[in-house]
C-alpha positions in Angstrom: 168.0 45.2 122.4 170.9 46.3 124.7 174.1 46.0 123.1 177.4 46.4 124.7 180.5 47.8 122.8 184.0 47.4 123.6 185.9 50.4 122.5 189.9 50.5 122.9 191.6 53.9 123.3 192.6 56.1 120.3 196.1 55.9 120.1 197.7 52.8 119.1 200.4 52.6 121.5 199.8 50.9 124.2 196.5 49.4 123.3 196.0 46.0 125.0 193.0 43.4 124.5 191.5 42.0 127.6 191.0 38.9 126.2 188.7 37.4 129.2 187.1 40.8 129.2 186.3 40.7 125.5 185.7 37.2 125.5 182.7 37.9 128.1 181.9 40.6 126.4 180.8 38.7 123.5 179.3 35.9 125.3 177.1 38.9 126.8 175.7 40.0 123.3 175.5 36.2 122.1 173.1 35.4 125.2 171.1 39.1 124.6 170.7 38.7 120.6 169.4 34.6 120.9 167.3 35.8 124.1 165.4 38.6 122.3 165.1 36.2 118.9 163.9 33.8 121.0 161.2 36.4 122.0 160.5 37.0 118.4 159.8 33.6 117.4 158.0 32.8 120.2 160.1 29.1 121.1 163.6 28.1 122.2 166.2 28.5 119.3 167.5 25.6 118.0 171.2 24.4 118.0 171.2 25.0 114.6 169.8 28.4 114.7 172.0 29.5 117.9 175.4 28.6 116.1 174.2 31.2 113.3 174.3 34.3 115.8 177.8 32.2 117.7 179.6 32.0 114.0 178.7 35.5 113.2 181.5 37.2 112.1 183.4 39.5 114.5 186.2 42.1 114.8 188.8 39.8 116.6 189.9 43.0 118.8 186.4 44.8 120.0 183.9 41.8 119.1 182.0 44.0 117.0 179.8 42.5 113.9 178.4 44.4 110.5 175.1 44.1 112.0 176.2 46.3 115.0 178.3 48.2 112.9 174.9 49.3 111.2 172.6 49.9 114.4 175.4 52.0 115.7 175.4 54.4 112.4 171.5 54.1 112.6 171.4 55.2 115.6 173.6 58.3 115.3 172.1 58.7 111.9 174.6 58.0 109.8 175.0 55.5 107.1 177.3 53.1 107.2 179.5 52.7 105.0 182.0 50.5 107.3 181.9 46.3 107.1 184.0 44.2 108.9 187.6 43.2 106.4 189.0 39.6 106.2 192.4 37.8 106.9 194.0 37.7 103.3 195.8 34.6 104.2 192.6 32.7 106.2 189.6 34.4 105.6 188.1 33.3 108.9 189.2 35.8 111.3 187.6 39.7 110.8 188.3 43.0 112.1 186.4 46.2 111.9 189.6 48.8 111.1 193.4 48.7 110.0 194.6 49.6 113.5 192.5 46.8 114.8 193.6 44.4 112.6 197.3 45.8 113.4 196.8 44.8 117.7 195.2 41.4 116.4 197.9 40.6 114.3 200.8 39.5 116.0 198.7 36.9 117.8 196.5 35.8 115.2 199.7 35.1 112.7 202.5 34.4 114.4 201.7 32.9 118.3 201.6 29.4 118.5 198.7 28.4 120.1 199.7 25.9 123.4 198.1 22.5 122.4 198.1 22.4 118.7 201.3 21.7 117.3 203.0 25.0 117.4 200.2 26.2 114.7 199.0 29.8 115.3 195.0 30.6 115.0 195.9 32.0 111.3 197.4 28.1 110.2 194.5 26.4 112.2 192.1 28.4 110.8 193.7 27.6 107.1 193.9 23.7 108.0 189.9 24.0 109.0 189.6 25.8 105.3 191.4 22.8 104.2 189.3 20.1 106.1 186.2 21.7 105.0 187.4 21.5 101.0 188.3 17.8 101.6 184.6 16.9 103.1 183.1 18.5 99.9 185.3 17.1 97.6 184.1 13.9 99.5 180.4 14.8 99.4 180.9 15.2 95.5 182.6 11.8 95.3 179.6 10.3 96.7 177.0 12.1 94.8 178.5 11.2 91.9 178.7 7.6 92.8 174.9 7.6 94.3 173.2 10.3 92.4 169.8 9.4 93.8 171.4 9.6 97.6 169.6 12.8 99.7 172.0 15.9 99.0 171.8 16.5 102.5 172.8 13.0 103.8 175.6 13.2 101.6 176.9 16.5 102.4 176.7 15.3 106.9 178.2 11.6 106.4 181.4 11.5 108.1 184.3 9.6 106.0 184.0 6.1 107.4 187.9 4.3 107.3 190.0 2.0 109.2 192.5 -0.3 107.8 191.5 -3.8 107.1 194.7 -5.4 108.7 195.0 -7.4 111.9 197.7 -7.0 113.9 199.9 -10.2 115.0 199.8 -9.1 119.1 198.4 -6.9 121.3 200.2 -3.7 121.3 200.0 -0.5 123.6 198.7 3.1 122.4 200.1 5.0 125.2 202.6 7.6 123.5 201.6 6.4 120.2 200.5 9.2 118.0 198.1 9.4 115.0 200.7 9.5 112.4 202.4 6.5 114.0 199.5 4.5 113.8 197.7 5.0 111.0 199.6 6.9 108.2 201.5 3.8 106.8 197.8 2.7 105.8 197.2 5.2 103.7 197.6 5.5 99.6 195.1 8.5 98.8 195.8 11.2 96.3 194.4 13.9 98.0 197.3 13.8 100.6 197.6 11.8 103.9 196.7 14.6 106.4 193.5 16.1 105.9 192.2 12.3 105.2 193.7 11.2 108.2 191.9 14.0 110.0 188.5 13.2 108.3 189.1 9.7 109.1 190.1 10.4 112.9 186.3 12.0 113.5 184.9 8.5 113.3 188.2 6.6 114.8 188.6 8.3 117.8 185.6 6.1 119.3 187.4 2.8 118.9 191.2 4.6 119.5 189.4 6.6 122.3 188.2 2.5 123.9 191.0 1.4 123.6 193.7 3.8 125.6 190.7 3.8 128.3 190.7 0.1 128.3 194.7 -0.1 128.6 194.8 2.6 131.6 192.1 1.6 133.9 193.4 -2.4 133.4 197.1 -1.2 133.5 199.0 -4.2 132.3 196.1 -5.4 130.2 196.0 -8.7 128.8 192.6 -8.6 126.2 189.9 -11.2 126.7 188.1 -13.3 124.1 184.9 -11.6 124.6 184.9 -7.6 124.8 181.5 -5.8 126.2 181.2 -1.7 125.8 178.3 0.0 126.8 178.1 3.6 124.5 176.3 5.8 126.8 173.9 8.8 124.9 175.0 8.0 121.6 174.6 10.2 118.6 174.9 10.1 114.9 178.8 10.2 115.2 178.3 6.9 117.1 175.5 5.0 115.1 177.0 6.9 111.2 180.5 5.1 112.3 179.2 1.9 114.4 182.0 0.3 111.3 184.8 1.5 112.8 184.2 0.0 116.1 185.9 -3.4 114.4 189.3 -1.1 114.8 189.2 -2.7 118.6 188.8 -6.1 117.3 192.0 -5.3 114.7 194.0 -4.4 117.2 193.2 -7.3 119.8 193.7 -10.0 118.0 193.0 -12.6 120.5 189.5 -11.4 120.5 186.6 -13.7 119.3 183.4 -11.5 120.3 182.6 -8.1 120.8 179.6 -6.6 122.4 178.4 -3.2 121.6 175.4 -1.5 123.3 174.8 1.8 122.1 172.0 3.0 125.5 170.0 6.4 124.9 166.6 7.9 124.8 167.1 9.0 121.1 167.3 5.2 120.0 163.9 5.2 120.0 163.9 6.5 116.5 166.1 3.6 115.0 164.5 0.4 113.9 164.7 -3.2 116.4 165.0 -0.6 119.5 162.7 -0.6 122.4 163.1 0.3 125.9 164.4 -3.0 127.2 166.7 -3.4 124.7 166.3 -4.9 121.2 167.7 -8.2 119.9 171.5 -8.4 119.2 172.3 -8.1 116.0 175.6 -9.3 114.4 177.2 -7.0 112.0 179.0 -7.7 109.0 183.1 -7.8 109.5 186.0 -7.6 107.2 187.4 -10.9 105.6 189.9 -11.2 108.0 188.0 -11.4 110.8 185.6 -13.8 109.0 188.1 -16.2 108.2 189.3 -16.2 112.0 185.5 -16.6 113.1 185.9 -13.2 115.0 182.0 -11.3 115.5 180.7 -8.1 115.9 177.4 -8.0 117.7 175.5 -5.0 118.4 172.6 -4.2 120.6 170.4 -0.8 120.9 168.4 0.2 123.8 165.9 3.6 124.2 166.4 4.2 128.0 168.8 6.2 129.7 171.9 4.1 131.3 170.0 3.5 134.7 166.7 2.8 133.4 168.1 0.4 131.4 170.2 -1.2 134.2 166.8 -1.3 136.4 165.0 -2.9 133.6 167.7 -5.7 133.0 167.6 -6.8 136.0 169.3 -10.1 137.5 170.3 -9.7 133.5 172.3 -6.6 133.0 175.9 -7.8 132.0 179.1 -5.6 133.6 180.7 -4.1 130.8 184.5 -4.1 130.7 184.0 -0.2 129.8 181.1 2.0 129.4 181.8 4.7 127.3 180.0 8.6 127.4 181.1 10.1 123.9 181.1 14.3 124.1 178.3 13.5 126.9 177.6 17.4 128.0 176.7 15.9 131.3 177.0 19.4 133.0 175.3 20.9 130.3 172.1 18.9 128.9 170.1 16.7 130.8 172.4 16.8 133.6 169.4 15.6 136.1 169.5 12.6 134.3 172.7 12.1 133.8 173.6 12.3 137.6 171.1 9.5 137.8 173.7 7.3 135.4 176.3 8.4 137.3 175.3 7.6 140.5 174.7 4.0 139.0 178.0 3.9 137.4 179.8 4.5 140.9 177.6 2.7 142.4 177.9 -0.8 140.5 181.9 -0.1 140.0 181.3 -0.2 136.1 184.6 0.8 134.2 183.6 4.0 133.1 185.1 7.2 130.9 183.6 10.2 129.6 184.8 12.9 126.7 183.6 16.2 125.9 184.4 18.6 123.4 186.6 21.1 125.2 188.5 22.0 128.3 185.7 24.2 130.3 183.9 21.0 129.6 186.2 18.5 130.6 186.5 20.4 133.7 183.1 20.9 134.7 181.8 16.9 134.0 184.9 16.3 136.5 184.0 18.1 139.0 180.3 16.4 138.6 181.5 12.8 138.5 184.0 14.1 141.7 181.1 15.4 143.6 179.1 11.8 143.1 182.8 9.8 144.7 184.3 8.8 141.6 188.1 8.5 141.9 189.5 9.8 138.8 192.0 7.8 137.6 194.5 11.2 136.5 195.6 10.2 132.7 191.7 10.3 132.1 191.0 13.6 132.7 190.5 16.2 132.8 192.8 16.1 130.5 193.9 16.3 126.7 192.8 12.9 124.7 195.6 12.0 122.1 192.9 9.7 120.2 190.3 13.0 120.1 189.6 13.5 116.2 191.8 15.3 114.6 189.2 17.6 113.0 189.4 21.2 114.5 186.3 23.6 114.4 186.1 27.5 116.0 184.3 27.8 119.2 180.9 29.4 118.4 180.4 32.9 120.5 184.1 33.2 120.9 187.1 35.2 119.3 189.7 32.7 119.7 189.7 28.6 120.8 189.1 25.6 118.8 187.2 22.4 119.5 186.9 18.8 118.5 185.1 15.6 118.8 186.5 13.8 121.5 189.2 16.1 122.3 189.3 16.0 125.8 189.0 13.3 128.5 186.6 14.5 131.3 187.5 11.6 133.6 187.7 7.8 134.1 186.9 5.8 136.7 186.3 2.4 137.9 
């Protein structure tokens, strides 16, 4: 196995990280170490499996890791009696010396990082500490109240909230924040933030609909009947398919809403076949009973434009369609061109979200290339209703990621 080592010059002084060097650096080793596991085991690594090697811990100013700390001293025939030392104050970040701990330091602790409320990587970091503490003491809530409920379904399931009030009129999102929106609702004794930021994963899909909805329509008067077409969906979409009845809370002239949630992977869910399966209306909170407000739902296992070709004289226009942290650019991409293609080419209301920037940006470009006119406060571009619920960036040394965080464009 080749493996590249960055080394920074003895004295102190003047020592400056390349931070796109390193950065490369490490995606260099990343793509050599899963490449020559991959040979091992004789198949494609898994997700699962390839975020082990991106999440192994790293000396935040050279990249390197205790397992190449102890090749190195193998190979000069030493023993090792190095291992890579821990933030005291986050416990997530690593370096391999005190001097490189010392170049790392200023940035890690103190720098804001642009984006993120003035928080440096040491505080986001801390909050993701936080976060993960909350989501176990979760898990353990609902163990204890379903003891027979699979461990592991317990640990995965997102916290599923949204307030249960209606609002009296239809009012706009734009410069609205989380806090503004939602904290008011809240009563819980484990403090309002990291619960709002568990509860955000699942309500930036509605939130997400919603600001799309307002800035393609511009002054947007809300129908009686809503239809949204969830293209690829995943368990994020289908484990919080609840939440969706935030949209109907917040348009309170609306008497229907239509989901579709239009993927391949449906397949594996029951009443789901390649035409579509029967709609199926969902339970709703009093409220909405009493005002005679529903919540039908509808799954079909075909890609977008299959399932557009199959409908017919049939296929209803959406008033959005809706491609959650798609990876357009990045997984299936053949097929997604396909959708895109048909998206463009039918004028469907359309918006897409990824996880990241480099993401945003390269799904842009691709719905660019197929005509779309981007409509500019939908990417690429920062979404304000992305979930609140930061995690590192796997193979990197610095960067964050979230669910939704970024719009990759809208179009119509």
């Amino acid at each position: 196995m080749a493996l590249h080592f960055y080394n920074l010059a003895d004295p102190t002084s003047g020592d400056v990280i390349n931070t796109q060097e390193l950065a490369e650096l490490c995606g260099m080793c990343l793509h050599a170490e899963v490449y020559d596991f991959e040979k091992i085991i004789g198949r494609p690594a898994t997700m699962i499996e390839r975020n082990l090697f991106g999440w192994e811990p790293r000396c935040a100013a050279c990249g390197i890791t205790d397992r190449m700390i102890r090749i190195r001293a193998k190979q000069q025939g030493q023993a090792s009696s190095t291992q890579l030392q821990k933030c005291m104050d986050c416990q997530t970040t690593f370096f391999c010396s005190p001097r490189h701990f010392a170049l790392i330091k200023k940035t890690h602790g103190v720098v804001p990082i642009k984006g993120y409320g003035n928080l440096s990587q040491c505080q986001l970091n801390q909050q993701i500490r936080e976060d993960v503490r909350f989501h176990n003491l979760l898990s353990d809530a609902k163990t204890s109240i379903s003891p027979d409920a699979p461990t592991a379904l317990a640990d995965s399931a997102p916290l599923t909230w949204a307030p249960e009030r209606v609002m009296d009129k239809w009012s706009s999102i734009k410069g609205s924040t989380w806090e503004g929106e939602f904290a008011n609702y809240l009563d819980v004794p484990a403090g309002k933030a990291p619960f709002l930021r568990a509860a955000s994963d699942g309500l930036a899909l509605p939130m997400s609909i919603v600001y799309a909805l307002e800035v393609l329509n511009g002054d947007w008067k809300p129908k009686d009947t809503l239809v949204i077409h969830v293209l690829g969906p995943s368990g994020l979409e289908i484990q919080n398919s609840m939440v969706f009845e935030e949209i109907m809370h917040r348009l309170p002239g609306l008497k229907r809403l239509e989901l579709l949630l239009c993927g391949p992977e449906m397949i594996n869910v029951n009443q789901t076949d390649g035409k579509g399966g029967p709609e199926v209306e969902l339970d709703t909170c009093p409220n909405c009973q009493r005002d005679g407000r529903k919540r039908v739902q509808q799954l079909a296992a075909a890609t977008y434009h299959e399932h557009i070709q199959q409908r017919g004289s049939s296929f209803k226009m959406p008033d959005l369609a809706v491609a959650f942290n798609s990876g357009a650019s990045e997984v299936e991409s053949d097929s997604w061109k396909e959708t895109i293609k048909m998206l463009i080419e039918k004028k469907i209301p359309s918006v897409f979200t990824s996880f990241n920037e480099l993401e945003a940006a390269k799904e842009a470009a691709m719905l660019s290339e197929f005509g779309a006119q981007l409509v500019p406060e939908l990417g690429p571009c920062r979404n304000p209703w992305g979930s609140l619920l930061l995690k590192t960036e796997p193979g990197r040394l610095d960067g964050f990621y979230n669910s939704n965080g970024w719009f990759a464009g809208g179009f119509k």
